[in-house]
Backbone as CSV, one residue per row, in Angstrom:
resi,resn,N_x,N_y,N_z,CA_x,CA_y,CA_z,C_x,C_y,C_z
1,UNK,-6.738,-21.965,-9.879,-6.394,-21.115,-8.753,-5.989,-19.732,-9.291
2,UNK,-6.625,-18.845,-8.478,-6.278,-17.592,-8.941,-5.163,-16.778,-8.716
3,UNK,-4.636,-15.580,-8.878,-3.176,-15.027,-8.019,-3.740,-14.738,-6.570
4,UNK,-4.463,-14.228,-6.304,-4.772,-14.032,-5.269,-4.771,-15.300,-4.120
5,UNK,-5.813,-16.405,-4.581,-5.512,-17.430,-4.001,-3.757,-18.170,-3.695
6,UNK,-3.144,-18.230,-5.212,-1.617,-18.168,-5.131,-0.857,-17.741,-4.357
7,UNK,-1.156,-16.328,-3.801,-0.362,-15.683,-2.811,-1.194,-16.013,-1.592
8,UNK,-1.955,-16.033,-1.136,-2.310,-16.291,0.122,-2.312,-18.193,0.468
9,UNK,-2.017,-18.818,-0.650,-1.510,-20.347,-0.050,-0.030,-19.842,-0.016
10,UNK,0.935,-19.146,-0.551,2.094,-18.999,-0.479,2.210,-18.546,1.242
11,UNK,1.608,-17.610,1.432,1.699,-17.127,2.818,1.762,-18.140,3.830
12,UNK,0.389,-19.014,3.270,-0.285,-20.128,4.530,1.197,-20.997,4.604
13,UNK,1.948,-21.231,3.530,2.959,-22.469,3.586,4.316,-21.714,4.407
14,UNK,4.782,-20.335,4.700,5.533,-20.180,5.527,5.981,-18.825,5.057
15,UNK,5.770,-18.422,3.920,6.628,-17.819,2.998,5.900,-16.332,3.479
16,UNK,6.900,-15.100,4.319,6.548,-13.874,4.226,7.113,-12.894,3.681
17,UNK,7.351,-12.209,3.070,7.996,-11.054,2.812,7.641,-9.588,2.052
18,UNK,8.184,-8.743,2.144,7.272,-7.957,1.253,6.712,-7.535,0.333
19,UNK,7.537,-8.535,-0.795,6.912,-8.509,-1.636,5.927,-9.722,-2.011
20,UNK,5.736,-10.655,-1.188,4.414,-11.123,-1.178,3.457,-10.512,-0.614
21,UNK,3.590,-9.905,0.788,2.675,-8.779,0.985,1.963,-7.695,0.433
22,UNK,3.083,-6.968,-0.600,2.568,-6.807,-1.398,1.525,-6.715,-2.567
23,UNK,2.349,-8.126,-3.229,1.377,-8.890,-4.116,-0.190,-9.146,-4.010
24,UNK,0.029,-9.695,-2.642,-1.316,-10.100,-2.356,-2.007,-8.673,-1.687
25,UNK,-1.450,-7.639,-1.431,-2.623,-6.684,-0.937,-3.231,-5.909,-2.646
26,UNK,-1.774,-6.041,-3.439,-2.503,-5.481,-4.648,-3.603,-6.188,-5.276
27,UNK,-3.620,-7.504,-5.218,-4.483,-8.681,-6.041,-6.004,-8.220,-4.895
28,UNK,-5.766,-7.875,-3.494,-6.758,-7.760,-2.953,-7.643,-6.325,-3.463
29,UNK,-6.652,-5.460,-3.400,-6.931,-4.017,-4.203,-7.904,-4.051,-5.636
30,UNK,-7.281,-4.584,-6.586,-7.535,-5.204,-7.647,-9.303,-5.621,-7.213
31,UNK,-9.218,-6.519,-6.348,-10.857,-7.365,-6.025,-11.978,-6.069,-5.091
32,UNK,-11.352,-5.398,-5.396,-12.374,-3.747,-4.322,-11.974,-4.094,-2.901
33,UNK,-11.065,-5.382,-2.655,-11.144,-5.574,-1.064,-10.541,-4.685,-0.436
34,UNK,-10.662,-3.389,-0.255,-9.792,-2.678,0.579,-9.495,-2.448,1.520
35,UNK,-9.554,-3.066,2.279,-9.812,-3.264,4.044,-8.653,-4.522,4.100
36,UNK,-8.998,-5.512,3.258,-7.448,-7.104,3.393,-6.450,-5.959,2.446
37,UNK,-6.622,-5.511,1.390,-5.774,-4.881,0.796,-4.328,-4.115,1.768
38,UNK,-5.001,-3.316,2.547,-4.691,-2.267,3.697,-3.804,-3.365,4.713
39,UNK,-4.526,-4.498,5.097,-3.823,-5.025,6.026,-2.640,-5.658,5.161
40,UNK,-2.445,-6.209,3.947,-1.929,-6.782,3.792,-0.383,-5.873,3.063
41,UNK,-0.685,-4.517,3.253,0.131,-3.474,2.745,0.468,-2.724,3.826
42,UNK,-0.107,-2.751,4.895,0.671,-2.440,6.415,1.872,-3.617,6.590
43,UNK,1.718,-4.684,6.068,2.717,-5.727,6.686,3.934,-5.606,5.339
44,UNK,3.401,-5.053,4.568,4.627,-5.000,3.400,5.640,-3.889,3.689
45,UNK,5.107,-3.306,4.225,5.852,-1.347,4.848,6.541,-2.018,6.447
46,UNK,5.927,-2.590,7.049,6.530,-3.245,8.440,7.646,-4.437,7.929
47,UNK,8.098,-4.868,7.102,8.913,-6.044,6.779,9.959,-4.982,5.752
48,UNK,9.270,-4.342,5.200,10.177,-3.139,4.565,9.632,-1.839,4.529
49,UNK,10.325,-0.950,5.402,9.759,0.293,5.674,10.201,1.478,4.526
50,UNK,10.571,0.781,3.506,11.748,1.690,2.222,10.762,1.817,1.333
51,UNK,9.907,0.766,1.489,9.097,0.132,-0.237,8.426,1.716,-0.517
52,UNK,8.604,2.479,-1.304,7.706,3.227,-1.638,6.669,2.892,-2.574
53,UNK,6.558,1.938,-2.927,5.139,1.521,-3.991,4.184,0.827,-2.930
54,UNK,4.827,0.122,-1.843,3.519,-0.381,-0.993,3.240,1.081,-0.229
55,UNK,3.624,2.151,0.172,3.356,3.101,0.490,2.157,3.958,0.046
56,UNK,2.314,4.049,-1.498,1.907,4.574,-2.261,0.108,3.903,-2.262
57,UNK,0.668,2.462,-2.752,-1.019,1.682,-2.971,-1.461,1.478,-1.367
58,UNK,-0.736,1.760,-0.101,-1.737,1.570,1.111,-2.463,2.634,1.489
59,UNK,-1.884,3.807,0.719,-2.527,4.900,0.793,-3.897,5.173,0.086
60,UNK,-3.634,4.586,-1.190,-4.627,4.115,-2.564,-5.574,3.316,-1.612
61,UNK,-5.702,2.637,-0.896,-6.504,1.645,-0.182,-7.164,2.249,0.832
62,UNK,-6.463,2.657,1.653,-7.244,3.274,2.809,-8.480,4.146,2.618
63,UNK,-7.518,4.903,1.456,-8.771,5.684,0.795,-9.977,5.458,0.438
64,UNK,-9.851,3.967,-0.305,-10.818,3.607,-1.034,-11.668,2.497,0.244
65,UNK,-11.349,2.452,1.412,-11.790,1.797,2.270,-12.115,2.881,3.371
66,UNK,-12.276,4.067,2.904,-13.075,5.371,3.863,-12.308,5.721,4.869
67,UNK,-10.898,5.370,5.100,-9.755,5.656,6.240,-8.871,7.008,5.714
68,UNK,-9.470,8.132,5.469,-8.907,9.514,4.889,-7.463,9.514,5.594
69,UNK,-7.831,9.915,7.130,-6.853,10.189,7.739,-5.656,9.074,7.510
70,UNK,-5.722,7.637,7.765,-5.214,6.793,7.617,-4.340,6.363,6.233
71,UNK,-4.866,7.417,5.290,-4.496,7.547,3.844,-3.398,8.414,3.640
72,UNK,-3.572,9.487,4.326,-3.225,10.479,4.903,-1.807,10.752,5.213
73,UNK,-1.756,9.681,6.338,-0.618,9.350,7.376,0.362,8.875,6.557
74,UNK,0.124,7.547,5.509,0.666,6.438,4.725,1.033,7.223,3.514
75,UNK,0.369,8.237,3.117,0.756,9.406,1.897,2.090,9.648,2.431
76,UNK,1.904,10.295,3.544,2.972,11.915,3.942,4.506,10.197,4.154
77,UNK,4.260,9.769,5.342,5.031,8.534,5.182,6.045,7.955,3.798
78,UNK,5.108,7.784,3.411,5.403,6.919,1.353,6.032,8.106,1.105
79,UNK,5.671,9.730,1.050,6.929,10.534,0.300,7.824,11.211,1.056
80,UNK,7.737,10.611,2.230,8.860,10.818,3.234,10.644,9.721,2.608
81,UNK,9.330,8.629,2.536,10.534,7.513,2.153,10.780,7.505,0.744
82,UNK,9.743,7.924,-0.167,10.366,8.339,-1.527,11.427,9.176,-1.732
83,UNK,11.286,10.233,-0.546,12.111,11.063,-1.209,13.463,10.768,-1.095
84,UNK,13.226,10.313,0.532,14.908,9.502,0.879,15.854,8.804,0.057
85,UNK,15.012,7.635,-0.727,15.202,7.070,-1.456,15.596,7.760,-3.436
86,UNK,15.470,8.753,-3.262,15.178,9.431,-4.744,14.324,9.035,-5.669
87,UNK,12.907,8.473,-5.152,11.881,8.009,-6.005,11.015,8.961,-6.074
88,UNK,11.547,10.036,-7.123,10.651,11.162,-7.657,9.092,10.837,-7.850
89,UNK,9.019,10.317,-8.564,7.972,9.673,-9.571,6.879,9.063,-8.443
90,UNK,7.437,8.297,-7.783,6.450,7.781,-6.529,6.443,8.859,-5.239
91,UNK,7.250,9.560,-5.149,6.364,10.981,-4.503,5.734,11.852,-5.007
92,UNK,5.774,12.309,-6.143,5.098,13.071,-7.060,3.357,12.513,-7.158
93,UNK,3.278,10.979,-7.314,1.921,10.664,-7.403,1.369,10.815,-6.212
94,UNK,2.414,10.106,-5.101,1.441,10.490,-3.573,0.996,12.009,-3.195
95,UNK,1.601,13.111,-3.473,1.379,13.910,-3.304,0.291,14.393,-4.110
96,UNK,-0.187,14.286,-4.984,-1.404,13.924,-6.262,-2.439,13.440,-5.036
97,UNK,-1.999,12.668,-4.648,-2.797,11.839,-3.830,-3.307,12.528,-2.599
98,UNK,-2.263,12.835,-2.015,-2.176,13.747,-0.735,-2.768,15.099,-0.585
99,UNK,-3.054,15.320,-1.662,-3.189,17.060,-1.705,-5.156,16.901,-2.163
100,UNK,-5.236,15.938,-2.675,-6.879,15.384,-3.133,-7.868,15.264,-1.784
101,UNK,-6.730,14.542,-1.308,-7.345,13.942,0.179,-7.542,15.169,0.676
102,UNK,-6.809,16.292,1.052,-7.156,16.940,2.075,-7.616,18.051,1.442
103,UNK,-7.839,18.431,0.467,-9.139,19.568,0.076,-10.067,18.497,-0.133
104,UNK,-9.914,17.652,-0.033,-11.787,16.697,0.161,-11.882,16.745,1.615
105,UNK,-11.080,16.878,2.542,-11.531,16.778,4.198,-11.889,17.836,4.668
């Protein structure tokens, strides 16, 4: 059994939180799935709206699943809550991120 599989029987047996959400949207990320990736990193930001690393990679996803705007949104978001939080480092990359996106639009 793989991690991926791992985390999504973890899910099936009861177990939610965000950092299984997480987990499993990165393991999905990881597999090019970026579309389960995305969903499964919307529910990691909805169970914890602080996480700035699921912020960061749902943004990483959307992207890579052709949702600019949607990348976009989850960027400005992620270093909204980075900054709150004093997570330099993880606003600094979204904005890397953020600033790519929109001289490509």
């Amino acid at each position: 059994m793989n991690m991926t599989e791992r985390f999504e029987q973890m899910l099936a047996t009861g177990q939610d939180n965000a950092l299984l959400r997480f987990s499993l949207g990165n393991a999905y990320y990881k597999e090019q799935r970026f579309a389960d990736a995305a969903e499964q990193l919307r529910a990691a930001v909805a169970h914890d709206p602080q996480y700035s690393a699921a912020w960061k990679l749902l943004g990483r996803a959307l992207a890579e699943a052709g949702d600019a705007a949607g990348a976009i949104q989850a960027y400005r978001e992620g270093i909204a809550v980075a900054e709150a939080r004093g997570d330099k480092q993880a606003s600094k990359e979204m904005q890397v991120f953020l600033r790519r996106l929109e001289r490509a639009g």
